[in-house]
mmCIF entry with sequence, helices, sheets and N, C-alpha, C, O atoms, coordinates in Angstrom:
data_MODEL
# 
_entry.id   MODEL 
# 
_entity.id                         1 
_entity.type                       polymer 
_entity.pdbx_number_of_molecules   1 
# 
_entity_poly.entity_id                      1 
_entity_poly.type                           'polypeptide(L)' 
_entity_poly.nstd_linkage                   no 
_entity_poly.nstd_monomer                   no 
_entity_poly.pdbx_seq_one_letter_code       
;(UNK)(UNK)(UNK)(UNK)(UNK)(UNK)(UNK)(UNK)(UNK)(UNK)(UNK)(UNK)(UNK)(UNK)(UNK)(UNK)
(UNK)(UNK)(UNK)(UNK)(UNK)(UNK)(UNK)(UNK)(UNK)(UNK)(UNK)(UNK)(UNK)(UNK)(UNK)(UNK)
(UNK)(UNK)(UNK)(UNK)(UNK)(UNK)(UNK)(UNK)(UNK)(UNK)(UNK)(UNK)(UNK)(UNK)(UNK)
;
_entity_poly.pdbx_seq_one_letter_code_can   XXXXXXXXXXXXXXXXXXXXXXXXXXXXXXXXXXXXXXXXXXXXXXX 
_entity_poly.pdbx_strand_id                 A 
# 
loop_
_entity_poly_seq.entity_id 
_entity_poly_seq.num 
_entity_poly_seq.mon_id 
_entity_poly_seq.hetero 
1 1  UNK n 
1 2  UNK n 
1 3  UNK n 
1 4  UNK n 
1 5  UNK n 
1 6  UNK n 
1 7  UNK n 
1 8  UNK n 
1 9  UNK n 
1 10 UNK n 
1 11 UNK n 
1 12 UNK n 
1 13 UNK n 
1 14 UNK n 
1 15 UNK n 
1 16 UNK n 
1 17 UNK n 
1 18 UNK n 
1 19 UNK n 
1 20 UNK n 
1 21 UNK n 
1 22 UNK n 
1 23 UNK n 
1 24 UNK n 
1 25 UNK n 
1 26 UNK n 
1 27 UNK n 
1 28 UNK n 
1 29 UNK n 
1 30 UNK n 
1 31 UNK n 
1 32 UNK n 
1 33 UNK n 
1 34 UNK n 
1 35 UNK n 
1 36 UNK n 
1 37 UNK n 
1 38 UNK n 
1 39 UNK n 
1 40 UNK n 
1 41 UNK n 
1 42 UNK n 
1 43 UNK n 
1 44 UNK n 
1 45 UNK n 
1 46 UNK n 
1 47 UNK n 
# 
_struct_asym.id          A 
_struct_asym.entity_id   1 
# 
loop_
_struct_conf.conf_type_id 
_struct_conf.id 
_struct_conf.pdbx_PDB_helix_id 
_struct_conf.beg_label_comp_id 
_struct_conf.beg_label_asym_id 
_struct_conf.beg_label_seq_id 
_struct_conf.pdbx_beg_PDB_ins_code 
_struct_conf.end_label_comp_id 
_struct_conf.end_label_asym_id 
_struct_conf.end_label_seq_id 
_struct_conf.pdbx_end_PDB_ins_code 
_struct_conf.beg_auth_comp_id 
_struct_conf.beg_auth_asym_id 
_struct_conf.beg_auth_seq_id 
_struct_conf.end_auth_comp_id 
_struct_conf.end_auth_asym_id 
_struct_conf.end_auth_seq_id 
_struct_conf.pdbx_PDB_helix_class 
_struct_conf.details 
_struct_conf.pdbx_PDB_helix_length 
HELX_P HELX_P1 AA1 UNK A 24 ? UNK A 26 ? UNK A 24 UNK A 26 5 ? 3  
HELX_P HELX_P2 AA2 UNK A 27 ? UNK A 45 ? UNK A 27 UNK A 45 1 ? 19 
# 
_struct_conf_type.id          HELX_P 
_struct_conf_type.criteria    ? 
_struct_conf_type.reference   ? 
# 
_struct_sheet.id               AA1 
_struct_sheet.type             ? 
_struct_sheet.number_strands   2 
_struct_sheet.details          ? 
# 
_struct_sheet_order.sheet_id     AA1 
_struct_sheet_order.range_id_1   1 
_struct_sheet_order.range_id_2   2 
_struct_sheet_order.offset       ? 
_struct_sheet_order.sense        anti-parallel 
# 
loop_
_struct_sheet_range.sheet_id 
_struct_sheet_range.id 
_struct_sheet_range.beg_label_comp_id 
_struct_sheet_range.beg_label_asym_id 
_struct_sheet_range.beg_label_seq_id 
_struct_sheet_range.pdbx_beg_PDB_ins_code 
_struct_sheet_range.end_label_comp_id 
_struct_sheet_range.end_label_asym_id 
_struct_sheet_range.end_label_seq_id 
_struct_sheet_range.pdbx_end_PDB_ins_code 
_struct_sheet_range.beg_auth_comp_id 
_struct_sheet_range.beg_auth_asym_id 
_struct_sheet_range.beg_auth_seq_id 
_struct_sheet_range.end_auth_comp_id 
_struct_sheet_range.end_auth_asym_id 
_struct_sheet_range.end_auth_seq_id 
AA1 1 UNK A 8  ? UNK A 11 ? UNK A 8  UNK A 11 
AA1 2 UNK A 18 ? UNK A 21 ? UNK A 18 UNK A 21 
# 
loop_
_atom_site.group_PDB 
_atom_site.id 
_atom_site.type_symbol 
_atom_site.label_atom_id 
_atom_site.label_alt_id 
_atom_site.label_comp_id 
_atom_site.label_asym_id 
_atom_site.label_entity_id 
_atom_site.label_seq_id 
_atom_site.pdbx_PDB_ins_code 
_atom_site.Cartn_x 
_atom_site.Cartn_y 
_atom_site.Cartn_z 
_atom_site.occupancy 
_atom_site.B_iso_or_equiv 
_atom_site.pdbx_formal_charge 
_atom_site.auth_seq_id 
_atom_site.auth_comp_id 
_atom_site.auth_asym_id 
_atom_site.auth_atom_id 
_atom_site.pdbx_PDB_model_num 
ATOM 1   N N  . UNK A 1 1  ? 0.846   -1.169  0.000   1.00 0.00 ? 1  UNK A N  1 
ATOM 2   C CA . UNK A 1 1  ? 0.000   0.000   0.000   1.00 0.00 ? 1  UNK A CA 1 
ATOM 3   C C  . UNK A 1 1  ? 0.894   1.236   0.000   1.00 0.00 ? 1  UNK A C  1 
ATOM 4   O O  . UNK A 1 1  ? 1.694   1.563   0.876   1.00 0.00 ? 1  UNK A O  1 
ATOM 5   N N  . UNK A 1 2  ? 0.696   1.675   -0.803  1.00 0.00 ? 2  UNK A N  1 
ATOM 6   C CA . UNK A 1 2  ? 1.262   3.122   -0.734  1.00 0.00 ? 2  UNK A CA 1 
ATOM 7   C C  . UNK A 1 2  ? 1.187   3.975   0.659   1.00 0.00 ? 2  UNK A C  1 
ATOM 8   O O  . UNK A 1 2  ? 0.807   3.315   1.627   1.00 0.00 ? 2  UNK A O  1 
ATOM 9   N N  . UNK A 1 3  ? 1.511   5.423   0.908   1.00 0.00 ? 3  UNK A N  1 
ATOM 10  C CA . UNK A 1 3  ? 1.477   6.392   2.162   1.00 0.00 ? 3  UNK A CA 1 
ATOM 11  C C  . UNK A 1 3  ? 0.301   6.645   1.849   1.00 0.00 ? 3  UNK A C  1 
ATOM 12  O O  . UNK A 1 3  ? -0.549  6.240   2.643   1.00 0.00 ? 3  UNK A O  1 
ATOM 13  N N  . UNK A 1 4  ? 0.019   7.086   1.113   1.00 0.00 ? 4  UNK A N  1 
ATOM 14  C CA . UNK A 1 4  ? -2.032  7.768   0.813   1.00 0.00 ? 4  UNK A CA 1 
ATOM 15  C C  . UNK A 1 4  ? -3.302  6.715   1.343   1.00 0.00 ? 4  UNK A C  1 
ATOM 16  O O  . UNK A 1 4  ? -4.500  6.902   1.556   1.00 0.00 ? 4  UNK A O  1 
ATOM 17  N N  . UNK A 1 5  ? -2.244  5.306   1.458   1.00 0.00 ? 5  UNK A N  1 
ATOM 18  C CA . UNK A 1 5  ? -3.347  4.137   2.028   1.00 0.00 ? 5  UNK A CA 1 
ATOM 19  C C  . UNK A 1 5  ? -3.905  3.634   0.563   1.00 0.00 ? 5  UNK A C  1 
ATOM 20  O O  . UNK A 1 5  ? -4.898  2.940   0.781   1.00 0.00 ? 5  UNK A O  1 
ATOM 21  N N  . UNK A 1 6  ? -3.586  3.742   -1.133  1.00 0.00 ? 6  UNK A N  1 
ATOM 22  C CA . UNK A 1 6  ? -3.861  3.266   -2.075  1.00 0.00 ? 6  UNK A CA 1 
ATOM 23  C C  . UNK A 1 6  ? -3.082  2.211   -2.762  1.00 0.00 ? 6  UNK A C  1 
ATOM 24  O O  . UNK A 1 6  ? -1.857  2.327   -2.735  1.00 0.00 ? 6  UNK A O  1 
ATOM 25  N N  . UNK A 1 7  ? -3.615  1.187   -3.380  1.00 0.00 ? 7  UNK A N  1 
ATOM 26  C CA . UNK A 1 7  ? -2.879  0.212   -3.769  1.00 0.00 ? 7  UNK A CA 1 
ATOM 27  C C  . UNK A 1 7  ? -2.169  0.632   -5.131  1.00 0.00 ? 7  UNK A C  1 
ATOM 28  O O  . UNK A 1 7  ? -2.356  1.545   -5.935  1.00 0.00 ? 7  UNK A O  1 
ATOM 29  N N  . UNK A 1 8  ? -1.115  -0.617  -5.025  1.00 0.00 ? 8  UNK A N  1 
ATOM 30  C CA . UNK A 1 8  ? -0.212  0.641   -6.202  1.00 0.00 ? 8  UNK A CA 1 
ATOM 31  C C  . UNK A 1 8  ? -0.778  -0.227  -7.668  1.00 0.00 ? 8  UNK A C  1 
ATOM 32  O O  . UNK A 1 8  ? -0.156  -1.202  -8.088  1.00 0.00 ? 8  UNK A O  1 
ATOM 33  N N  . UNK A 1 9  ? -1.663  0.140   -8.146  1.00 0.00 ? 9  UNK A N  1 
ATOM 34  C CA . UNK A 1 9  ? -1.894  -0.813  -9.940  1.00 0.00 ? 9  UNK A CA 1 
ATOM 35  C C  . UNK A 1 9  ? -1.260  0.004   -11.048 1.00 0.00 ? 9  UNK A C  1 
ATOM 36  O O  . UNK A 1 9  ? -1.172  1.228   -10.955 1.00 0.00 ? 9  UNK A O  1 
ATOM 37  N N  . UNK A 1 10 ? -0.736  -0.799  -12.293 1.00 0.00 ? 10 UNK A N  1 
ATOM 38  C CA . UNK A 1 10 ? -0.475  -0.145  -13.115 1.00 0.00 ? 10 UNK A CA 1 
ATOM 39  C C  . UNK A 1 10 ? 1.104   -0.450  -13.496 1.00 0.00 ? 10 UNK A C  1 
ATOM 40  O O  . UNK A 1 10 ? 1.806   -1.276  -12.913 1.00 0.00 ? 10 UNK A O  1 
ATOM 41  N N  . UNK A 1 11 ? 1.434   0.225   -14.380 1.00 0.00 ? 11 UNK A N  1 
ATOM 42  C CA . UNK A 1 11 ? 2.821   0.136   -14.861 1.00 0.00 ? 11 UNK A CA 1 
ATOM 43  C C  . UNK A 1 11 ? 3.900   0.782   -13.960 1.00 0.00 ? 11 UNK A C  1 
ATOM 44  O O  . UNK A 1 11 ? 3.766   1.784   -13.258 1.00 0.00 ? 11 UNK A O  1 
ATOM 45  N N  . UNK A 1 12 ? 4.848   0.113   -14.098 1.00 0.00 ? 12 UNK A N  1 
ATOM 46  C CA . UNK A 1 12 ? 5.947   0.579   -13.078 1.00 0.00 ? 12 UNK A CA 1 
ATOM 47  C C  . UNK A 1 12 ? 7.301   1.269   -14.271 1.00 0.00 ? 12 UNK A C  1 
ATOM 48  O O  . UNK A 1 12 ? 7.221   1.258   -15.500 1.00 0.00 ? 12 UNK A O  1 
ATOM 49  N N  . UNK A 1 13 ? 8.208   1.699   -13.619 1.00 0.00 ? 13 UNK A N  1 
ATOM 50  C CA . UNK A 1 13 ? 9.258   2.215   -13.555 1.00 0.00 ? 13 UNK A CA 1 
ATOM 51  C C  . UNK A 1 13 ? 9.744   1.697   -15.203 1.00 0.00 ? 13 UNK A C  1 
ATOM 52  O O  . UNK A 1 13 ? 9.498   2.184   -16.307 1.00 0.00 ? 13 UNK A O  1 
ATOM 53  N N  . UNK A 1 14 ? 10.504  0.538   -14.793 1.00 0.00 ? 14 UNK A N  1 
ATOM 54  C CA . UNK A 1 14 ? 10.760  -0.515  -15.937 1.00 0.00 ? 14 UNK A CA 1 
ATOM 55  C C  . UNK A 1 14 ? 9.959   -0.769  -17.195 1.00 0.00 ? 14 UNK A C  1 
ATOM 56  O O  . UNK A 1 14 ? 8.801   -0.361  -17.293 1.00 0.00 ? 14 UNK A O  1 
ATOM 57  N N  . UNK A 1 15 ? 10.480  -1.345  -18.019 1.00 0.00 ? 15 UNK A N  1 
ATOM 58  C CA . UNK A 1 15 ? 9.833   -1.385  -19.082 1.00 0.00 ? 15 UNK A CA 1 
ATOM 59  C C  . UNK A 1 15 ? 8.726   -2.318  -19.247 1.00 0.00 ? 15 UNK A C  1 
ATOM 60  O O  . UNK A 1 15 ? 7.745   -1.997  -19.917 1.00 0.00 ? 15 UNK A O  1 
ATOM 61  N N  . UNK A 1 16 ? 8.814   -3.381  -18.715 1.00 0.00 ? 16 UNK A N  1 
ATOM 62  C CA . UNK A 1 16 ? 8.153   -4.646  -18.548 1.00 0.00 ? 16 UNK A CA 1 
ATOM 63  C C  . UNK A 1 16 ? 8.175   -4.648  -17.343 1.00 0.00 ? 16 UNK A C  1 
ATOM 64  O O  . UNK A 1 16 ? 9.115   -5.373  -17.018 1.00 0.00 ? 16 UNK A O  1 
ATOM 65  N N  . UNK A 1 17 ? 7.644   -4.224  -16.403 1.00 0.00 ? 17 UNK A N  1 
ATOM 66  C CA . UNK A 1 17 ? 7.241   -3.676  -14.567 1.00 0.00 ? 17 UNK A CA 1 
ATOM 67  C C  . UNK A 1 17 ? 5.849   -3.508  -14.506 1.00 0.00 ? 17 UNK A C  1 
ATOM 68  O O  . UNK A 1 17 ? 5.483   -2.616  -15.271 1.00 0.00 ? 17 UNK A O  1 
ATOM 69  N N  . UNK A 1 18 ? 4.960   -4.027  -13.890 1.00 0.00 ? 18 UNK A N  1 
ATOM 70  C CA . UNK A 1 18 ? 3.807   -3.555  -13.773 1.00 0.00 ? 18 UNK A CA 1 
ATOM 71  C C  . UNK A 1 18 ? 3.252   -4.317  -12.169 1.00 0.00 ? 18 UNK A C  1 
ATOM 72  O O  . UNK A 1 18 ? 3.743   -5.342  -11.698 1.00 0.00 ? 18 UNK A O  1 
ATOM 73  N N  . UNK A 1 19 ? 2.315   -3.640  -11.645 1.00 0.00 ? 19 UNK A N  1 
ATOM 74  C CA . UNK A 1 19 ? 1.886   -3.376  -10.314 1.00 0.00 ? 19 UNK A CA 1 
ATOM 75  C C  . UNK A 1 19 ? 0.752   -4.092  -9.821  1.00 0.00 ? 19 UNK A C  1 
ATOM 76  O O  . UNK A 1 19 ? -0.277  -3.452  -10.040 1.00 0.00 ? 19 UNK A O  1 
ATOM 77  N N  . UNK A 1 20 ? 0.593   -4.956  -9.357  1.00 0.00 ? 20 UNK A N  1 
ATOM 78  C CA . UNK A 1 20 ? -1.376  -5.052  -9.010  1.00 0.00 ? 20 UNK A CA 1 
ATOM 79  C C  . UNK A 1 20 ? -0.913  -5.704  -7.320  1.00 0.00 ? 20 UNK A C  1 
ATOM 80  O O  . UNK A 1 20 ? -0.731  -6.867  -6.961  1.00 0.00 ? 20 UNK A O  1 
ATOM 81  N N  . UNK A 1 21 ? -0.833  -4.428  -6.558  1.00 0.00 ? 21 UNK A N  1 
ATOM 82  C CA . UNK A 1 21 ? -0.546  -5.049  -5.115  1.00 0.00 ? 21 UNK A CA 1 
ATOM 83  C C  . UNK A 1 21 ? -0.962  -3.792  -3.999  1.00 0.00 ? 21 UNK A C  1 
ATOM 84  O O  . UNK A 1 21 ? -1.566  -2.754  -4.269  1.00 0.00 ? 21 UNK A O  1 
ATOM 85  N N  . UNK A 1 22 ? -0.505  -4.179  -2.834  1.00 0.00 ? 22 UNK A N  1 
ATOM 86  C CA . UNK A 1 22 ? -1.718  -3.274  -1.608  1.00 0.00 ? 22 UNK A CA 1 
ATOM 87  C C  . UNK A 1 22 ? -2.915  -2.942  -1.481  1.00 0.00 ? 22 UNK A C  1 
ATOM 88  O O  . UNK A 1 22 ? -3.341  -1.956  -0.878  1.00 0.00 ? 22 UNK A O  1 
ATOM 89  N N  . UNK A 1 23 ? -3.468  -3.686  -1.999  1.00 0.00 ? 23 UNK A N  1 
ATOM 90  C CA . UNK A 1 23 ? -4.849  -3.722  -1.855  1.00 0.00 ? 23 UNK A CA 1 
ATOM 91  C C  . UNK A 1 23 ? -5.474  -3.757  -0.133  1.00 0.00 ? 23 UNK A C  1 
ATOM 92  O O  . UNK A 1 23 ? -6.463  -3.110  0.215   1.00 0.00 ? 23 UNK A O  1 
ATOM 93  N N  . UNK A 1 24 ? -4.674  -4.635  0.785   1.00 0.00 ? 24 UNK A N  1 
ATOM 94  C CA . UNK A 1 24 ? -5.482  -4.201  1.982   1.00 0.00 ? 24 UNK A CA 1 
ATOM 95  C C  . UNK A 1 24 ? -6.246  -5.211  2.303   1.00 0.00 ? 24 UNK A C  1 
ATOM 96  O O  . UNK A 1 24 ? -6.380  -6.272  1.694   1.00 0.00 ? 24 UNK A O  1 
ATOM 97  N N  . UNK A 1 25 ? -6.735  -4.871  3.251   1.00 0.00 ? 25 UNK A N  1 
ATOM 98  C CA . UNK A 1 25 ? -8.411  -5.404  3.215   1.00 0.00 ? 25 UNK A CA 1 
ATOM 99  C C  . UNK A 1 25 ? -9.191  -5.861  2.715   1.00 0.00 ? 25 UNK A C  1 
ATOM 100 O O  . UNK A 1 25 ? -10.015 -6.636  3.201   1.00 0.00 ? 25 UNK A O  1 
ATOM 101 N N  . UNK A 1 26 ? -9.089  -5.354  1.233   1.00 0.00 ? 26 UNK A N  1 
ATOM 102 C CA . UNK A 1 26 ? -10.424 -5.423  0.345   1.00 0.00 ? 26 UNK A CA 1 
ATOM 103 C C  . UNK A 1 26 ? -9.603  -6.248  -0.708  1.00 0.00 ? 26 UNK A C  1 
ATOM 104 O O  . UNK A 1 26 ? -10.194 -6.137  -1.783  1.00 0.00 ? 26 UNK A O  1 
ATOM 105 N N  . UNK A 1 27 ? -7.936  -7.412  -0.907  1.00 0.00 ? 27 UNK A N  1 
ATOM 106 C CA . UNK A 1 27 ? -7.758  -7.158  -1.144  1.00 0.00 ? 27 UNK A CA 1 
ATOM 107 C C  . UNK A 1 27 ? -8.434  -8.751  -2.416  1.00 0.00 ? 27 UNK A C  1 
ATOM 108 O O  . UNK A 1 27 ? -8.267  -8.752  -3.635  1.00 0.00 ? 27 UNK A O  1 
ATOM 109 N N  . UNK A 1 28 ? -9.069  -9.756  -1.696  1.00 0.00 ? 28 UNK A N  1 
ATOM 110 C CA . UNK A 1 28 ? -9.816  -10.771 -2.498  1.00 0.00 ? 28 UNK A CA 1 
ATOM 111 C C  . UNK A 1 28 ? -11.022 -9.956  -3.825  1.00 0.00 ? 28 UNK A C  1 
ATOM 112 O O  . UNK A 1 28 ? -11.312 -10.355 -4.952  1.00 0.00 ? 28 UNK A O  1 
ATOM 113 N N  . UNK A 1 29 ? -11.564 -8.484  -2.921  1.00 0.00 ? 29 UNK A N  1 
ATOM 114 C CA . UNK A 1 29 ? -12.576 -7.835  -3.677  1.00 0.00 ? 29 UNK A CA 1 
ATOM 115 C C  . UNK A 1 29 ? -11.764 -7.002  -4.583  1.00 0.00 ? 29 UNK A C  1 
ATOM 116 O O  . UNK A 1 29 ? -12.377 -6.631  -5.584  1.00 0.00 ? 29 UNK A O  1 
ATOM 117 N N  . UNK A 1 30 ? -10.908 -6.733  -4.515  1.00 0.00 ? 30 UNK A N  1 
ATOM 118 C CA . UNK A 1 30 ? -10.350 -5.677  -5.287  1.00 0.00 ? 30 UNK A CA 1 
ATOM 119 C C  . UNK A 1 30 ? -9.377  -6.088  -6.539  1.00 0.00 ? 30 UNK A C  1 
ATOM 120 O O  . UNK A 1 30 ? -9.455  -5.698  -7.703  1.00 0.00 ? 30 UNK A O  1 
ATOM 121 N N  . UNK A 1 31 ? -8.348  -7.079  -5.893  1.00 0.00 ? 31 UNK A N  1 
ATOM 122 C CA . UNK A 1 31 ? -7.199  -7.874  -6.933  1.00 0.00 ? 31 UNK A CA 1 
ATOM 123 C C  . UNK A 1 31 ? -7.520  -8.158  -8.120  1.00 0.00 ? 31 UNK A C  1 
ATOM 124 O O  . UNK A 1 31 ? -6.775  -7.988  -9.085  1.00 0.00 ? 31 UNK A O  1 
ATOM 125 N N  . UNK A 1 32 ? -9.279  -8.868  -8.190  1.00 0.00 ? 32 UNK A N  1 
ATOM 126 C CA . UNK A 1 32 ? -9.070  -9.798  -9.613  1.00 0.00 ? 32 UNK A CA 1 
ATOM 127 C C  . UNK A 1 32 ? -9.700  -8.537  -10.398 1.00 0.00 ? 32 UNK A C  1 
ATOM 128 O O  . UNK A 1 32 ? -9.097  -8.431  -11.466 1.00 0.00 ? 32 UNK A O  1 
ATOM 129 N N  . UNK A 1 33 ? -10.863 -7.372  -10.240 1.00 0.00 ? 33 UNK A N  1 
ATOM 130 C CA . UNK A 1 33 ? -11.020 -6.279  -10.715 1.00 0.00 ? 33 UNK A CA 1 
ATOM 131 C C  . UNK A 1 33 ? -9.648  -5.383  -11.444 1.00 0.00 ? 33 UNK A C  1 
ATOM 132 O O  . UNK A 1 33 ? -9.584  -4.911  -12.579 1.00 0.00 ? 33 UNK A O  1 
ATOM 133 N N  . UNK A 1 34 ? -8.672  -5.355  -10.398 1.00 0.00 ? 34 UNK A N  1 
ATOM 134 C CA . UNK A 1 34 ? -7.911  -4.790  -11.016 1.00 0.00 ? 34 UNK A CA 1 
ATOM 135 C C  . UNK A 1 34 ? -6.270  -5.154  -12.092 1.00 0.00 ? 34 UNK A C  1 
ATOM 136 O O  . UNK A 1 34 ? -5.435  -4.487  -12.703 1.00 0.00 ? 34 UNK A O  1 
ATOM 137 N N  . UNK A 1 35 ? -6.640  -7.105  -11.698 1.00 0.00 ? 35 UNK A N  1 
ATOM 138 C CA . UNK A 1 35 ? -5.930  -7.655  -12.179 1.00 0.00 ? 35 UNK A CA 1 
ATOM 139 C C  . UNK A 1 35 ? -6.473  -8.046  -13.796 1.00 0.00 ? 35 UNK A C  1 
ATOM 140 O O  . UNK A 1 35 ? -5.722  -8.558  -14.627 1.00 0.00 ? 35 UNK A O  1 
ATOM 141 N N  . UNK A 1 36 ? -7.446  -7.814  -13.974 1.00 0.00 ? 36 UNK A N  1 
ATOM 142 C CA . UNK A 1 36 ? -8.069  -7.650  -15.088 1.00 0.00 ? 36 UNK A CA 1 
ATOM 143 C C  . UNK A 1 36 ? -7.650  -6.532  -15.839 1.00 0.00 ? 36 UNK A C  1 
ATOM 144 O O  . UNK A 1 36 ? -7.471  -6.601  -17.055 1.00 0.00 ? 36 UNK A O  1 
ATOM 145 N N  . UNK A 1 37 ? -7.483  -5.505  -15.177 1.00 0.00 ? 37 UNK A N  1 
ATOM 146 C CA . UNK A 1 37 ? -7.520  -3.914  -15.865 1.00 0.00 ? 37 UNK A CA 1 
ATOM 147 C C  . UNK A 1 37 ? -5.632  -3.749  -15.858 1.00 0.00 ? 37 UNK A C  1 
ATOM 148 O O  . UNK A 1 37 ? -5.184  -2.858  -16.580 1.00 0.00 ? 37 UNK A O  1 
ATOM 149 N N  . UNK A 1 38 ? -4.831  -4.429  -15.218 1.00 0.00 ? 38 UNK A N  1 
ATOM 150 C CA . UNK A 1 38 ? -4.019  -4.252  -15.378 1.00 0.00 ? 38 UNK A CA 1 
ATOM 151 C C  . UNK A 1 38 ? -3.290  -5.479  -16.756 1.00 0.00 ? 38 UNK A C  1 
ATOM 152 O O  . UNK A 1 38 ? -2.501  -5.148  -17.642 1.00 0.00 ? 38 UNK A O  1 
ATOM 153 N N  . UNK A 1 39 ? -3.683  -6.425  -16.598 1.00 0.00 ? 39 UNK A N  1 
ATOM 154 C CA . UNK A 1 39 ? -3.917  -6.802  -18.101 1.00 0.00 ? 39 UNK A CA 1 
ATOM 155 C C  . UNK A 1 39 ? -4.129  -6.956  -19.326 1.00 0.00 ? 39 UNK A C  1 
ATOM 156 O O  . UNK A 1 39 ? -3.767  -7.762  -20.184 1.00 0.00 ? 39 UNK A O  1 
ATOM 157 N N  . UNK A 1 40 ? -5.139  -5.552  -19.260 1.00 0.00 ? 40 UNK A N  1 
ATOM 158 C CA . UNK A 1 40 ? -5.355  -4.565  -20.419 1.00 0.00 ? 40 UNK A CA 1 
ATOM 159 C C  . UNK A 1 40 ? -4.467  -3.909  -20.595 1.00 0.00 ? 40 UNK A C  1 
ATOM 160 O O  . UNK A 1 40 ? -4.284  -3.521  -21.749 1.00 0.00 ? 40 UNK A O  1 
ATOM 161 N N  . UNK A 1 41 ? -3.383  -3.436  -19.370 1.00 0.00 ? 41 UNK A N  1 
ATOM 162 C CA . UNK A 1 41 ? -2.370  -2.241  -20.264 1.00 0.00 ? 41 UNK A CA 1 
ATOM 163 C C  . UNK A 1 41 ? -0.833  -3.260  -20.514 1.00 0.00 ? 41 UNK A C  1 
ATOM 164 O O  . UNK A 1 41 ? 0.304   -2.880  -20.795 1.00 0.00 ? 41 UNK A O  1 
ATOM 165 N N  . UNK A 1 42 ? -1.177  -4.153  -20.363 1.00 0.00 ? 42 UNK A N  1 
ATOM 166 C CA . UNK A 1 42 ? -0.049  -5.239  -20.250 1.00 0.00 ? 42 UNK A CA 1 
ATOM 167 C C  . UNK A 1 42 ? -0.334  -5.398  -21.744 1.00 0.00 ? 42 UNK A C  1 
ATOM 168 O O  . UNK A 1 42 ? 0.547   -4.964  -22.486 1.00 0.00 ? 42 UNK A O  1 
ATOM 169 N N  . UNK A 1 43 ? -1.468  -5.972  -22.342 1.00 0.00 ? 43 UNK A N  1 
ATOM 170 C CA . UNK A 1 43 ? -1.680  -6.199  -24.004 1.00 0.00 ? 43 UNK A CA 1 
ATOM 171 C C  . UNK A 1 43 ? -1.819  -4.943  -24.729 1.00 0.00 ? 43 UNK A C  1 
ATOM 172 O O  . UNK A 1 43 ? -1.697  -5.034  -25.951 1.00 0.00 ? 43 UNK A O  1 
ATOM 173 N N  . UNK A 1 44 ? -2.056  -3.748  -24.223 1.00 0.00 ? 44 UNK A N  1 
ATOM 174 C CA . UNK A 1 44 ? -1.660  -2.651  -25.276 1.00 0.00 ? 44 UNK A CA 1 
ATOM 175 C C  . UNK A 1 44 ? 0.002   -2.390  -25.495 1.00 0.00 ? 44 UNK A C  1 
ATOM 176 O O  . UNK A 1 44 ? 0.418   -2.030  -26.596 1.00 0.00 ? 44 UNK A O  1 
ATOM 177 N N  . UNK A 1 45 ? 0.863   -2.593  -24.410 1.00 0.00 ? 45 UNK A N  1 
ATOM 178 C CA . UNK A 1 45 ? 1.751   -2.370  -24.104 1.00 0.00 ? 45 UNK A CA 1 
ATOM 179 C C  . UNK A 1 45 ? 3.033   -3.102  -25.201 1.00 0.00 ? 45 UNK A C  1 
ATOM 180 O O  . UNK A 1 45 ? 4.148   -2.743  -25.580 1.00 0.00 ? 45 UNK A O  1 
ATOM 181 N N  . UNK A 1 46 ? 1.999   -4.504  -25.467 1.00 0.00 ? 46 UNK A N  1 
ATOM 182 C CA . UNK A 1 46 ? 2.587   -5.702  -26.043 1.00 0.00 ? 46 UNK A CA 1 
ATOM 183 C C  . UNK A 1 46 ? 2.303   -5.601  -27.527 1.00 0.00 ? 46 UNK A C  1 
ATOM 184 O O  . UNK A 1 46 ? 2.620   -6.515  -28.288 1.00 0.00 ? 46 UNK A O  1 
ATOM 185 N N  . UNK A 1 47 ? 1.666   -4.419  -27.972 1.00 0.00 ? 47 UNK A N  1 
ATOM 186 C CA . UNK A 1 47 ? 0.712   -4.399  -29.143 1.00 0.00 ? 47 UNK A CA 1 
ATOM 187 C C  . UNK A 1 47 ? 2.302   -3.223  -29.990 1.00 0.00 ? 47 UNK A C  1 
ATOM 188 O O  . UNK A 1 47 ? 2.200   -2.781  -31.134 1.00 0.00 ? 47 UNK A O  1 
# 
């Protein structure tokens, strides 16, 4: 989890780096939502 208390999703630093973690709590409700959406920028990425 980040300092703001938000999970970090998304592309990272690196070229091939990407994020779907700190979720928390919520994090069974939240992971596969955003492990989905981070999958999407994984295949544009790849495009």
């Amino acid at each position: 989890m980040m300092r703001n208390m938000l999970p970090r999703v998304g592309r990272g630093r690196a070229a091939n780096g990407f994020y779907n973690t700190g979720h928390g709590h919520l994090s069974w409700t939240l992971s596969a939502i955003t492990a989905d959406m981070v999958g999407d920028v994984v295949l544009q990425a790849s495009k």
